[in-house]
N, C-alpha and C positions, 0 to 999 in steps of 0.2 A: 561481026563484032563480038568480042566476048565480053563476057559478064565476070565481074567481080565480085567474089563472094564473101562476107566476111564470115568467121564460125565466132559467134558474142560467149565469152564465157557468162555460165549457168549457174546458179547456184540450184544444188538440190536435183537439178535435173537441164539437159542442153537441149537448146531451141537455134536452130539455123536462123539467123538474122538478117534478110538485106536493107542495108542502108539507106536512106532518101537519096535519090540524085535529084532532086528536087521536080521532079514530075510526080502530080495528082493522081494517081493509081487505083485511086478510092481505099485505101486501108487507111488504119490510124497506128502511127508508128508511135509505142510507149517505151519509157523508159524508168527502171527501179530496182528494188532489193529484191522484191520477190520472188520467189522459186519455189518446187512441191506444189502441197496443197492452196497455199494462199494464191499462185498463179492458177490452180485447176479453178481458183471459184473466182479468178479474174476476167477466164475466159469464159465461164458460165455466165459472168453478167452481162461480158460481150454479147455473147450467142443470142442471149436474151434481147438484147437491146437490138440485136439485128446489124451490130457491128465487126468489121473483121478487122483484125487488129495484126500486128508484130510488137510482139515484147520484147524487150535487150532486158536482160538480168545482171547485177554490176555487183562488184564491192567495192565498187571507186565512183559509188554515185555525185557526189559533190565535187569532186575533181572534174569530171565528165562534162557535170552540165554548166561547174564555171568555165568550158574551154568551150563547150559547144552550145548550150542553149541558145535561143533565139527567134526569132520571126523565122528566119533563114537557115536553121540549123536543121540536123534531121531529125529529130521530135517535132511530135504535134503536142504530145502528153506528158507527163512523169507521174509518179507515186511519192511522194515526198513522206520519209519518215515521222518530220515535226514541223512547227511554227519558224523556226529558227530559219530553216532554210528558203522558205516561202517566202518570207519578211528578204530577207540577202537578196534572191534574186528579182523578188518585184524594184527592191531597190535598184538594184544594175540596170531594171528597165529591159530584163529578159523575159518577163508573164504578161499573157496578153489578159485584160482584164473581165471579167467574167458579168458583165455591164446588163449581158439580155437572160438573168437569171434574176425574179423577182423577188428580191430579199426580205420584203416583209412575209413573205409565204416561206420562204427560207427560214425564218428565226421563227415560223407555228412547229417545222419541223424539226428542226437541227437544235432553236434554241439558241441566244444569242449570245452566249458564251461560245462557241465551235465558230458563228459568223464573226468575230472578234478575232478572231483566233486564223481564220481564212484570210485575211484582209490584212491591208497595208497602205497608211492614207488616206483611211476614210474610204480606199475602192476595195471591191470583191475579185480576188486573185483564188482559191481554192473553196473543192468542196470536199469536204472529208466523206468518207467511206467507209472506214472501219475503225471501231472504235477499241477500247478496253479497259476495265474496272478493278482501281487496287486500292477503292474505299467501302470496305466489307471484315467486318469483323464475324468471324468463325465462334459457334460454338455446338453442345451438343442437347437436342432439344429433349432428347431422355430425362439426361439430367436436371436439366432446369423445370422440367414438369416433378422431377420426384422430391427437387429441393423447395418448392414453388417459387422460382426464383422468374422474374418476369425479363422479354427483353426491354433492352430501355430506345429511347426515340432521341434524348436530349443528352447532351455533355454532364450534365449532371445526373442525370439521371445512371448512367455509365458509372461515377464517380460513386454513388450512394448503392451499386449494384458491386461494384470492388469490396467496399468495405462490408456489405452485407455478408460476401462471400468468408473472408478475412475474417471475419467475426465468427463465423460458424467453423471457425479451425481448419477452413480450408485456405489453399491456395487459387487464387484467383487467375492470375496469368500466366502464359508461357511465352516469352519471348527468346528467340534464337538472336545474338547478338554477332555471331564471331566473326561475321561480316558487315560491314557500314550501312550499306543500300537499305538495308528493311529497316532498319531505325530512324533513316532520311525521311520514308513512306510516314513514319506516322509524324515526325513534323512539319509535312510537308500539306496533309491533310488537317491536321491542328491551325495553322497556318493561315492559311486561305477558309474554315470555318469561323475564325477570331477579328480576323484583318480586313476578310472579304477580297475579293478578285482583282481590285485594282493594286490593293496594297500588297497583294503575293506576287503580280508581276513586275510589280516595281522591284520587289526583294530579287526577283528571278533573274530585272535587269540590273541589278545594281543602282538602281535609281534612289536607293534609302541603302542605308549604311544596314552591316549586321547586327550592330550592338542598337539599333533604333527601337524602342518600347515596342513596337506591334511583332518584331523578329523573337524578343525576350520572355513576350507573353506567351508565345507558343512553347517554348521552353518549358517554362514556369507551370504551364497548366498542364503536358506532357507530365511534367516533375510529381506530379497530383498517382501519378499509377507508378514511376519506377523509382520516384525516390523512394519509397518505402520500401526494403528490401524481403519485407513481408510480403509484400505483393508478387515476386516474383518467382516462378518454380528456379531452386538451384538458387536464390538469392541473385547477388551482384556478382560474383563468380563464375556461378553458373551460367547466369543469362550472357555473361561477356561471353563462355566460351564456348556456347551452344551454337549447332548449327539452325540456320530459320527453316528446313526442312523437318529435323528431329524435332527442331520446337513445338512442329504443329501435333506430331503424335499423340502426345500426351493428353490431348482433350478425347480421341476418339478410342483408349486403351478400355480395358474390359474395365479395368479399376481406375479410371481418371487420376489422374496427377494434375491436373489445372482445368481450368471453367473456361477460360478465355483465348482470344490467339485473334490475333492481326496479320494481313497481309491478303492480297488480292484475291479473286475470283479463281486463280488460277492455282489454286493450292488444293484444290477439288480433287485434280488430278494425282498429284501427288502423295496426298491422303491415301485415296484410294491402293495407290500402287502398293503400297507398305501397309495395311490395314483393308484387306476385300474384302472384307463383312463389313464395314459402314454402307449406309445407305443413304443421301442426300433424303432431306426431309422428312427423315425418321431420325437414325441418330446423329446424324451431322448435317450443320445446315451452319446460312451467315446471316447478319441482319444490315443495314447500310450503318455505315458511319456517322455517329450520331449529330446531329445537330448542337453547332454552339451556342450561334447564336439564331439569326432567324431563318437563314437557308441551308436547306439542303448542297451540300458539295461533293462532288467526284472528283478525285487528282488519277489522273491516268494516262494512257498514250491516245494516238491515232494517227489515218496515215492520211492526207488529202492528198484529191487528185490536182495537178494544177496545167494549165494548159500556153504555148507558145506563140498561136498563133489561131484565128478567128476563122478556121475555114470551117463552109455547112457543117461538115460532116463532123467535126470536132466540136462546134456549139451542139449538135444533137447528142452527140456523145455525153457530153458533159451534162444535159436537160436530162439523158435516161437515167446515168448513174445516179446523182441525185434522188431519183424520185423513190417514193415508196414500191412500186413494181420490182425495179431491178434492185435497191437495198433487201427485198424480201427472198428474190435468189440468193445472194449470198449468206440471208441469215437463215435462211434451210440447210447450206454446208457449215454452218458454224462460225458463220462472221459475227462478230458482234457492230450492228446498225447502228452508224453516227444520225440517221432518219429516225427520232423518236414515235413517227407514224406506225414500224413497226411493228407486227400484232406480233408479242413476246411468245406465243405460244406456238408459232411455227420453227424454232428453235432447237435444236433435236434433243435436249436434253434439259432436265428441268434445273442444272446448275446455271448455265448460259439465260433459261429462260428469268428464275429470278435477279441475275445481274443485270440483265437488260431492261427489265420493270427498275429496279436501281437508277440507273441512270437514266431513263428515260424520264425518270419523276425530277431528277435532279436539277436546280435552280444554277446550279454554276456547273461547271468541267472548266477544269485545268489542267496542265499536262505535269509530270514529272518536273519538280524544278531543279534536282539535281542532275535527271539527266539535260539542260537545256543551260545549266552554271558553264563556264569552261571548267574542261575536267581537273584541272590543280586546285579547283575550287568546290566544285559541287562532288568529287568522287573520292579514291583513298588518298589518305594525307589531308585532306582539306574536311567536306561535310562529313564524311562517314565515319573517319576518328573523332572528330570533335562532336560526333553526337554520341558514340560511342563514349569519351571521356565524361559528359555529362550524366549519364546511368553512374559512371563511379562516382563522380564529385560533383553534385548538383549544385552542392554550394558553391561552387568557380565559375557559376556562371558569366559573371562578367568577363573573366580571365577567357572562357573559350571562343566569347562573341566577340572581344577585342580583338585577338588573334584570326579567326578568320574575316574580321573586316582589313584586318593588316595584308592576309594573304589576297582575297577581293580584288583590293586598291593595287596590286600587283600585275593584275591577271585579266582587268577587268579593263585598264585602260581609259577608263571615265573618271 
């Protein structure tokens, strides 16, 4: 009899793949985006856990699993990029639900924002894995020791740290604008600080309109650092037509151009490339996103695991990954641990290791809510011009949240 092979395209690197014929073999058949490194430190959790595994790598992951998932299909597993799809397919009654994982011991780890966030129903369908932090505001601690300028903890405190700067004949911020996305990140972290968690997902679902007081106030308090064209390196001009890579340079230059700079964890890197003389926590460093009102929040990604089907071998799967043991393989290759148990200092780098102290303290995580809008809504044309038009005309506010509740009601179908 011959065997049928199929070759599964790879991304980043190909893995020969055979398909379920629906006999128990003992492997656990996964399915996802990943490819490179993120699957090298996929199979290191395997190794660890004592599981052997097949990965299928896709870019037609949501196509795939609305035609094949199932009890009956050949996945045991998936890697799910977001909420969005977890939520669809527990819907359709394709996740088998995650029932013999003890959720109160879950939400000492993970924290009950991410269990929220896994679930669907009121049941437990995913356990996230890997996380990531793009509530961090960058600055440079040289200078803030030679100007004695403090970091701040609180919304205000941030606000009375601007104009401190602004006073002293400096400029305060550098924002890159010439793109929507990073302007979305800081009202999206405004947002869910102001509103809190329930009223950001509802914005996320459309369940409240765009022009609703808690969407405006985010706005309005945003408007506290970019209305003032003083606050911004390059003015309103400038910051429209700067890129958010160039923007961040300017805090880390021999001679500073700006105090401040927003955007994720992941700008470390960045930095670095174009400026090799910085050094994380000497003269470049970030501090979390300050507090509005009484919690700490993270807006970010992550990716959960979600599972098909109840067999041993995949409820154990799913009991290691989970745990602090095999979260802590992956955060020795440079995962960043959706397991707050994590000891931050096993981390290889001390950029990763303060992001992970970050949100591990953090009271909420939510995810991106522009990337999680339908994209006519949450991406160009939709969020990221109309936050973009708000830096020029803060006073039209109302003009640009009618308008994207018009495009919304379009797009959103509710």
């Amino acid at each position: 009899m011959k065997k049928i092979l199929l070759l599964c395209t790879v991304i980043m690197f190909t893995a020969l793949v055979s398909c379920s014929s629906g006999k128990d073999d003992g492997k656990i058949r996964v399915i996802g985006t990943w490819g490179g490194s993120e699957l090298e430190t996929f199979q290191a959790m395997a190794d660890a856990a004592g599981i052997e595994i097949e990965f299928e790598t896709t870019r037609d992951l949501n196509a795939i699993l609305t035609a094949k998932a199932g009890k009956d299909g050949p996945y045991d597993m998936a890697i799910l990029p977001n909420p969005a799809m977890l939520s669809q397919l527990a819907k359709d009654g394709k996740l088998a639900e995650l029932s013999y994982l003890n959720r109160k011991n879950l939400a000492k780890e993970f924290g009950n924002s991410l269990i929220r966030l896994g679930s669907y129903g009121g049941k437990l369908y995913g356990v996230y894995i890997k996380a990531s932090n793009k509530s961090v505001i960058w600055y440079n601690p040289e200078e803030f020791e030679k100007n004695g300028w403090k970091v701040p903890e609180t919304w205000n405190e941030l606000i009375s740290l601007t104009d401190q700067i602004r006073s002293a004949g400096k400029t305060p911020w550098s924002i890159g604008a010439d793109i929507g996305w990073p302007t979305t990140d800081w009202i999206e972290n405004i947002m869910v600080g102001s509103a809190g968690e329930d009223t950001y997902q509802q914005w996320v679902d459309h369940s409240i309109k765009w022009n609703d007081p808690a969407v405006k106030e985010a706005f309005i308090l945003w408007g506290q650092i970019v209305g003032n064209k003083a606050n911004l390196l390059g003015g309103i001009d400038g910051t429209l037509s700067s890129k958010f890579q160039d923007a961040s340079y300017a805090l880390f230059q021999k001679n500073p151009k700006a105090f401040l700079y927003y955007e994720g964890d992941f700008m470390g890197g960045i930095v670095k490339g174009q400026i090799p003389s910085v050094e994380f926590g000497k003269n470049m460093d970030f501090f979390a996103f300050p507090k509005i009102k009484d919690k700490s929040c993270v807006v970010g990604g992550a990716d959960v695991i979600v599972a098909f089907n109840d067999r041993k071998k995949v409820k154990d799967f799913i009991k290691k990954l989970s745990s602090v043991e095999i979260q802590t393989v992956a955060a020795k290759k440079g995962f960043m641990a959706a397991n707050k148990l994590v000891d931050p200092a096993v981390y290889p780098d001390k950029t990763l290791q303060k992001s992970a102290s970050i949100l591990a303290a953090a009271d909420v995580f939510v995810f991106d809510a522009s990337d999680l809008m339908p994209p006519a809504v949450g991406n160009q044309g939709g969020f990221w011009d109309k936050s973009k038009e708000f830096i020029k005309k803060p006073e039209d506010i109302d003009r640009i949240l009618d308008e994207m509740e018009i495009l919304a009601a379009k797009n959103y179908g509710n």
